[in-house]
N, C-alpha and C positions, 0 to 999 in steps of 0.2 A: 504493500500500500504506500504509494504515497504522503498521502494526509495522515497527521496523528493525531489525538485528543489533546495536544498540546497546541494544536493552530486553531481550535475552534472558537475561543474566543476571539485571535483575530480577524476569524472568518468573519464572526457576527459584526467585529468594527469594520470589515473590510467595508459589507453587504453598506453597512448606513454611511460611511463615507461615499459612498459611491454615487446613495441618493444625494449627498451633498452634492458632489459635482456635478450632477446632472443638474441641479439646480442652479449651478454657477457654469455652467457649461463647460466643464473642465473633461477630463478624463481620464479613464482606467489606463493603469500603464501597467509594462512585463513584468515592473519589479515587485507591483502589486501582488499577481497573482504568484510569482515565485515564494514570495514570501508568505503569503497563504497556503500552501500546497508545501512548506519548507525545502523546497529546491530552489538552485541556478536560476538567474535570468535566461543564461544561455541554454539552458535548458527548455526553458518553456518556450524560447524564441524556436527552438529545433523542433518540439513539440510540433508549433503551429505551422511551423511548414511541412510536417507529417515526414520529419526527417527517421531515415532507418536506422539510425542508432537508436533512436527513443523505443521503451518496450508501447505494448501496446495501453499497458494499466497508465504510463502517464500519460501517453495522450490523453486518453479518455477521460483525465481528472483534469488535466490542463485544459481540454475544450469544452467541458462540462462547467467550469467554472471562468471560464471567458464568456460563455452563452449565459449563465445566469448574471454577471455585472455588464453586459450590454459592449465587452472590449469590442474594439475596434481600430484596429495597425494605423498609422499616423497619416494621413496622405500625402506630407511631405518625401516620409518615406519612402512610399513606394514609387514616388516618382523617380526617388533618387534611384532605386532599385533598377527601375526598368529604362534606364537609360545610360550612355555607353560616352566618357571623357577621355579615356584613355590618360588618367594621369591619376597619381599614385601620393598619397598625402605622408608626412612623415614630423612627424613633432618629438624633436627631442629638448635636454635642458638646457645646456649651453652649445652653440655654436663655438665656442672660443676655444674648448678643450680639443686638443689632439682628437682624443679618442672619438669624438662623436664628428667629426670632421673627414676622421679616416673613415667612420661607418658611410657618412653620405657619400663617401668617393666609391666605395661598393658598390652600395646603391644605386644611385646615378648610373653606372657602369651597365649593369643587370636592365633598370628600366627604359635607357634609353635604347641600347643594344636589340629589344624588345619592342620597341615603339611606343614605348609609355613616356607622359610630360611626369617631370617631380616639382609636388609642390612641400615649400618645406618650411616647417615652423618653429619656433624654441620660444619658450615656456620660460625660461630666464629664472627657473627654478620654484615657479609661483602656483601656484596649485588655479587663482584667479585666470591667469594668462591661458594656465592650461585649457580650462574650458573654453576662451575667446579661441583659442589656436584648432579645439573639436568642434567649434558653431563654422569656424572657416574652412575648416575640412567639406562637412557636408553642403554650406552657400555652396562651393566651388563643385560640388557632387566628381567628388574622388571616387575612384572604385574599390581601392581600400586604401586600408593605411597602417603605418609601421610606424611604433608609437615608445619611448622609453620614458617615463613617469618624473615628473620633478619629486623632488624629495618635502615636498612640502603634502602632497597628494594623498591622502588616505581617504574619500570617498570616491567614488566611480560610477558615478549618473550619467555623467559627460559620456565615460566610456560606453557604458552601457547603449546610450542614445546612438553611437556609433553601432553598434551589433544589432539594435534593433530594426536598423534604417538596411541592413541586408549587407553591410559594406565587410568584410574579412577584415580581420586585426592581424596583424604579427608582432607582439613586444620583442624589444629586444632592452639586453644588458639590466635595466631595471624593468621588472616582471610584476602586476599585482598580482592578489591572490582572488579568486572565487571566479575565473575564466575559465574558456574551454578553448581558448583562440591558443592558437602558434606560437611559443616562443623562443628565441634563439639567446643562448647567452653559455658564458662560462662556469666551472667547476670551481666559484670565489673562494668555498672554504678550505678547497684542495690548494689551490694560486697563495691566497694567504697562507698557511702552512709551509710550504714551500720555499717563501720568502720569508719566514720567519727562523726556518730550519738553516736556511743559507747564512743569516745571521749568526745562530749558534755556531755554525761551523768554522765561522770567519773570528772567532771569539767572543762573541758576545754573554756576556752574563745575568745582565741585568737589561730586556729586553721595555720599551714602551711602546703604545701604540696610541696613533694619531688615527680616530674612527672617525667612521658617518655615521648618525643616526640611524641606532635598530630598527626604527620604522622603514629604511631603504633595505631590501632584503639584500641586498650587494652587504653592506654595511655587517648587518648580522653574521654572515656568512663568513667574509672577513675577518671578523671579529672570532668564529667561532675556528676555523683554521689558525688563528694565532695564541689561542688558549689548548689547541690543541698540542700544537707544534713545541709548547712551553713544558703541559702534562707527559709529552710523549720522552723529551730531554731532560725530566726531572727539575724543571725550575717552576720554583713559587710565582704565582699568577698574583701580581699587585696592583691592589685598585688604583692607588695614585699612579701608577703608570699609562692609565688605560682615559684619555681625554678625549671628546667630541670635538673633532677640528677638520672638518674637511673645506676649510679654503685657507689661501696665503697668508690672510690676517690673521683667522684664528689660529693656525697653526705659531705665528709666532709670539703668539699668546702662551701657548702652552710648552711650546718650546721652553722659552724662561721659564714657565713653573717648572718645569720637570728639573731642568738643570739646577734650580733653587731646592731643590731637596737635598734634606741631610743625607742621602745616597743617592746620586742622581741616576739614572740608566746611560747605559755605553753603548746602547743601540735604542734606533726609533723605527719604525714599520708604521708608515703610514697607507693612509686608502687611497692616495691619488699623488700625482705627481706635481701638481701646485702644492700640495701641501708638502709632500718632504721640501722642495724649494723654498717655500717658508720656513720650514724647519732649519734647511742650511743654512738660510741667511742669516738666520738669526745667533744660531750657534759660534757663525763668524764675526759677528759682531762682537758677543761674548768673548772673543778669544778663544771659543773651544774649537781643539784640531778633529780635522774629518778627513780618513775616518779613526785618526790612533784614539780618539780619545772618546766617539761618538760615530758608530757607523752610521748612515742615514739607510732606506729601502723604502722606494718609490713605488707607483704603481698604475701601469698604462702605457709606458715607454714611449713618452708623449718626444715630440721633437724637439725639445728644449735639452732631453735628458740629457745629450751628448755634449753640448755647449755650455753646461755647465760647470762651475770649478770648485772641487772637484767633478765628474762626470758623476751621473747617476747611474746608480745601479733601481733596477725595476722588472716589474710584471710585464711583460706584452701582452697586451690582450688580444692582438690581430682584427685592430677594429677594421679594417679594408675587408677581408677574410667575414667576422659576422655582419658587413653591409649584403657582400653578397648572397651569403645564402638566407640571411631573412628577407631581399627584394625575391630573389629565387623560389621559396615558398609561396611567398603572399601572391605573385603573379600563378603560381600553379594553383592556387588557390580563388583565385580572380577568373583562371581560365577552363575552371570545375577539373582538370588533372587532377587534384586531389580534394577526400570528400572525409566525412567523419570526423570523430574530436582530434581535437587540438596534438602539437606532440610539440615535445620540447629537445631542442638542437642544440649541443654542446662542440664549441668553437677549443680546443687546443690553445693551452698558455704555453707559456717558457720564460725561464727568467733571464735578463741580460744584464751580464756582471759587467760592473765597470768603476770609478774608482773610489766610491761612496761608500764602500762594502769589501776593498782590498786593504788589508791589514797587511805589511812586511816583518 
């Protein structure tokens, strides 16, 4: 079954909201009946297009309870559905970073090669922006779109409104949760680990880490490879070591604190590579030597890393590499080549040593 005795009271507010809206002329939406029936939006959006994954019991509660609240699909939407732009929407957070630069070079690569126009948005990390960035997606009636989540972002109506209107999603690098859409990204907590283990190796004893926000699942992930990496080498995992700084300023914020401790750490793993660059700079200012005296470990292998002094050692994440194959999906995807749920596509790291992380 479906439905349990646990939704029936919000059936009953569903039922009398609904006379609301009718009275206001508003309308029954997917995420209504999802959440009455306690499934997926994308579910119930699959539901109603009597897609073959769905068994037969939810259709039957999904249109059984669209016919009782009077649903009715958006007509914006279906216009957008039934009509053909050939161009391909993409909203990531910063333009400015490396990494998400390299993705549109992908990108770009795949969709034009293809005969697809790219339209391309950034969010500038604002959860606000985000939505203006998915109301432009659909004006413009993309055929889908390739989307990586600001870090501010924890609800997904906006997104949602995109999957309801028929348009294919494919996230990349930052993924929400409660989709059934495509997504393509890295093994972060393997990547962090990895970078963390490299620092041990290189002598680090007393390890920090410069994070992102556990609400970015990048972030968590990172965080949980570098707790790992720590557990697995037998070193004490220290909460002062462990600071929320993923950009240049905050980083050399916390830079200083860390250095300001009565034991300061002699290595720092941070989540991006502006921020170990804030972390260098600041350490030089300090007088403190890198790497005898503070390894630093970046992360994205952004094009700055090698021009800087010392050179950064870092993560690759091969953002060219996941432009292409999440435009690659989302067009097979656009071109019904491929059907059914979602699947998630794991892009190969590697770390590039270089002199941030060379100890003599």
């Amino acid at each position: 079954m479906v439905c349990n005795s646990k939704k029936n009271n919000y059936f009953s507010e569903l039922i009398f909201t609904n006379e609301l809206r009718i009275l206001m002329n508003s309308q029954i939406t997917i995420k209504d009946i999802a959440k009455a029936l306690g499934i997926s939006a994308s579910t119930v959006s699959r539901a109603l297009k009597n897609h073959p994954d769905i068994s037969r019991d939810t259709k039957d509660a999904v249109n059984s309870l669209a016919q009782k609240l009077h649903y009715k699909p958006n007509a914006v939407a279906l216009m957008l559905k039934n009509s053909k732009t050939n161009t391909i929407g993409v909203i990531i957070p910063e333009i400015v970073h490396y990494f998400f630069s390299s993705v549109i070079s992908g990108i770009e690569e795949v969709a034009y090669n293809s005969g697809y126009n790219v339209m391309i948005c950034q969010s500038n990390e604002k959860y606000e922006r985000e939505i203006i960035n998915t109301q432009a997606l659909l004006s413009n009636r993309v055929e889908g779109a390739l989307i990586s989540i600001s870090k501010e972002t924890k609800e997904f109506d906006h997104l949602l409104m995109l999957e309801e209107s028929g348009i294919p999603i494919v996230f990349f690098d930052r993924v929400p949760g409660g989709f059934d859409s495509d997504s393509v990204i890295i093994d972060d907590k393997k990547a962090g680990y990895n970078a963390v283990c490299h620092l041990i190796e290189s002598g680090c004893k007393r390890i920090a880490h410069l994070a992102a926000p556990d609400t970015l699942e990048i972030g968590k992930y990172r965080h949980e490879g570098y707790k790992q990496a720590l557990k697995d080498n037998n070193m004490p995992y220290i909460e002062d070591y462990v600071i929320v700084a993923d950009s240049f300023e905050l980083a050399a914020i916390a830079t200083r604190k860390l250095i300001q401790l009565p034991v300061p750490p002699d290595g720092i793993f941070t989540v991006n590579d502006l921020t170990a660059v804030g972390a260098m700079k600041t350490l030089q200012k300090m007088g403190v030597a890198i790497p005898d005296k503070v390894a630093i470990m970046g992360f994205s292998a952004g094009s700055f890393s090698d021009i800087t002094t010392p050179t950064l050692s870092s993560v690759d994440q091969h953002g060219y590499e996941m432009g292409v194959k999440a435009a690659t999906v989302l067009l097979k995807r656009i071109e019904s080549e491929r059907t059914g749920k979602g699947e998630t596509f794991f892009i190969d790291t590697n770390l590039v040593i270089r002199e941030s992380t060379k100890r003599i």
